[in-house]
C-alpha positions, 0 to 999 in steps of 0.5 A: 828684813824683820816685820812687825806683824800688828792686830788690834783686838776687841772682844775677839775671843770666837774669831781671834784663835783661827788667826794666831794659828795662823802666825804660827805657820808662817813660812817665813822666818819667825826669828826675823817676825815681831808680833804687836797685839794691841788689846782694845779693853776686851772683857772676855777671854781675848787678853788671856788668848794673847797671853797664852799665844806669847807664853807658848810661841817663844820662837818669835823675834818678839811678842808684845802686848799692849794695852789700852782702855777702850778706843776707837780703831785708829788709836788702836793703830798708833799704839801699834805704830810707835811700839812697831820696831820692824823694816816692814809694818803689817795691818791685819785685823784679828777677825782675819785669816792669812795664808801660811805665806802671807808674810813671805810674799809681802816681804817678797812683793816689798823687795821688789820695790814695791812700797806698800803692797796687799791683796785680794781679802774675799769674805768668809763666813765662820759657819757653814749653814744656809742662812750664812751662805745668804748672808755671804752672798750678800756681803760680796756681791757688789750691788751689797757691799762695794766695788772697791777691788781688794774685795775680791780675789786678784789675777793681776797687780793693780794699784788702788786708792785703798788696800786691806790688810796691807803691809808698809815700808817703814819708811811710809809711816816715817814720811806720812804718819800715823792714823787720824784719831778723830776718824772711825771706819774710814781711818784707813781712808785718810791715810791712804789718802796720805800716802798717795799725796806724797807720791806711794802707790798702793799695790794689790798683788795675785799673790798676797791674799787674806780673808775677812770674817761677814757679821753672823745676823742681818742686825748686826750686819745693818747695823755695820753698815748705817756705822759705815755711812755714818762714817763717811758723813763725818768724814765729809767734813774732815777729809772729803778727798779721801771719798770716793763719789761711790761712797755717796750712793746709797746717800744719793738714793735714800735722799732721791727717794724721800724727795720723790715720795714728796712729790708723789704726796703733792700728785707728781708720782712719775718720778718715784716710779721711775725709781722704783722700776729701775731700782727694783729690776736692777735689785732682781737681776742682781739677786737672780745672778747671786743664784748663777754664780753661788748655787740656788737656795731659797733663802737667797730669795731674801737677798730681793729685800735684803739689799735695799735694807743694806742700801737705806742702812747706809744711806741713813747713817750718811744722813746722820754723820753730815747732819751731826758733822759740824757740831762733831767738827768743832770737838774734833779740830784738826790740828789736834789729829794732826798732833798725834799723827807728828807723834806717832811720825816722830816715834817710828823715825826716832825708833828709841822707844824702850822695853819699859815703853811697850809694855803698858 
């Protein structure tokens, strides 16, 4: 079966050359592998990275390049779509690394009957100093980041509602589309969504694995996650389905506790302090586990004050995507996201696009 092996890149010179090393040492057959670069307007080096990578790997069924202004990841993911020619479609993202095998148990796991398949996608850090393994702790306890399963390395198959660096049988895309291009952050949300009304199941599977690079500062990792939640306050009006009550949590705390700093202001101050108690014990006792299963530092101490920064992050950018929701809405119609996921529908069934077509 031949893969189209996709990534989207902006602005990923760092990280990106540790992932296109390894696409080099695939296992399985680089003669039946296609490789879709989609460069997001980069200004640094990264469209010169993915040039050199297609001059020096001619071993590749194909190499394409392709390239856009500046946009948001799901159009991204379309443009990957319709130059896509492959039996089986891989999403990897370019601050990734892949095993050498990663294909070959995809395709293995597809072969046997399998739809759509993934895995477990622990993070990493990119630099192997204190301050990192803080910001690691952080990002894959649960009580800091999510319970979503693919987070975390798999011993048995399981079928979710969402995979991360998942590979698709054309024939999906060919059936459901392509990715809603008013979306941000949560694309992958909707279209899972979509996929698992038309009845395909999402498998994450022991034997496929990748990993996934953490944010390198507390800003920028505060940063990520108020974007997240403000995500998923958009995302409310378009496709609330597709959300998970969990998703509301940190919005649900952030707003209890305003109300109950409210109440407190008006001589009712039990409330809050019962939140409080049971927020701030619940806080210590993860951060005291984070100790037991990563090794003692004390730096990790932060991790106390770190995870109510990371929840009221998020929490506010909830609040900010359901306030500017409306207004966001009426720019952002449906029906127009539903033109482009006909398009890109149309064009991998079609599979008639040309070379002229793909190289743009």
């Amino acid at each position: 079966m031949t893969v189209s092996l996709c990534v989207i890149a902006y602005n990923e010179e760092e990280l990106i050359g540790g992932l296109l090393e390894d696409i080099t040492y695939q296992t399985y057959p680089h003669d039946l592998i296609e490789l879709i670069f989609v460069d997001n307007g980069s200004t640094d080096t990264t469209p010169a990275l993915l040039s050199n990578f297609e001059r020096f790997n001619k071993d590749f069924l194909r190499v394409s390049i392709q390239t856009q202004e500046k946009s948001n990841q799901a159009h991204g993911w379309n443009t990957a779509l319709r130059a896509a020619l492959g039996d089986i479609i891989i999403r990897i993202d370019a601050h990734a690394r892949i095993p050498e095998d990663f294909v070959e148990q995809c395709v293995a796991e597809i072969e046997n009957g399998e739809d759509i398949v993934g895995g477990g996608r622990p993070c990493i850090a990119r630099k192997s100093d204190e301050w990192s393994d803080v910001l690691l702790a952080a990002e894959e306890n649960l009580f800091g980041s999510s319970i979503m399963g693919y987070r975390r390395k798999q011993t048995e198959k399981k079928y979710l509602k969402s995979l991360f660096h998942a590979a698709y049988k054309r024939e999906v895309f060919e059936k459901v589309g392509g990715f809603n291009e008013s979306l941000g952050r949560t694309e992958d949300n909707e279209l899972h969504y979509r996929m698992r009304k038309r009845g395909y199941k999402l498998a994450c599977c022991p034997s496929i694995s990748s990993s996934q690079y953490i944010r390198e500062s507390f800003k920028s990792m505060i940063r990520q996650k108020f974007a997240n939640g403000y995500w998923i306050g958009l995302t409310t009006f378009v496709c609330p389905q597709c959300l998970s009550v969990l998703h509301y949590a940190p919005f649900a705390l952030l707003f209890c506790f305003v109300w109950f700093l409210i109440l407190a202001f008006g001589g009712h101050a039990s409330p809050l302090e019962l939140l409080l108690m049971v927020y701030l014990l619940f806080d210590g006792v993860i951060t005291v586990s984070s100790f037991l299963s990563t090794g003692f530092a004390v730096k990790k101490l932060l991790l106390f004050l770190m995870f109510p920064a990371l929840h009221f992050s998020y929490g506010a950018g909830t609040l900010c995507g359901i306030v500017l929701g409306i207004p966001w809405k009426a720019k952002h119609p449906s029906s127009e996201a539903k033109k482009e996921i006909r398009k890109v529908k149309r064009a991998v069934k079609n599979n008639t696009i040309s070379e002229d077509d793909l190289d743009w």
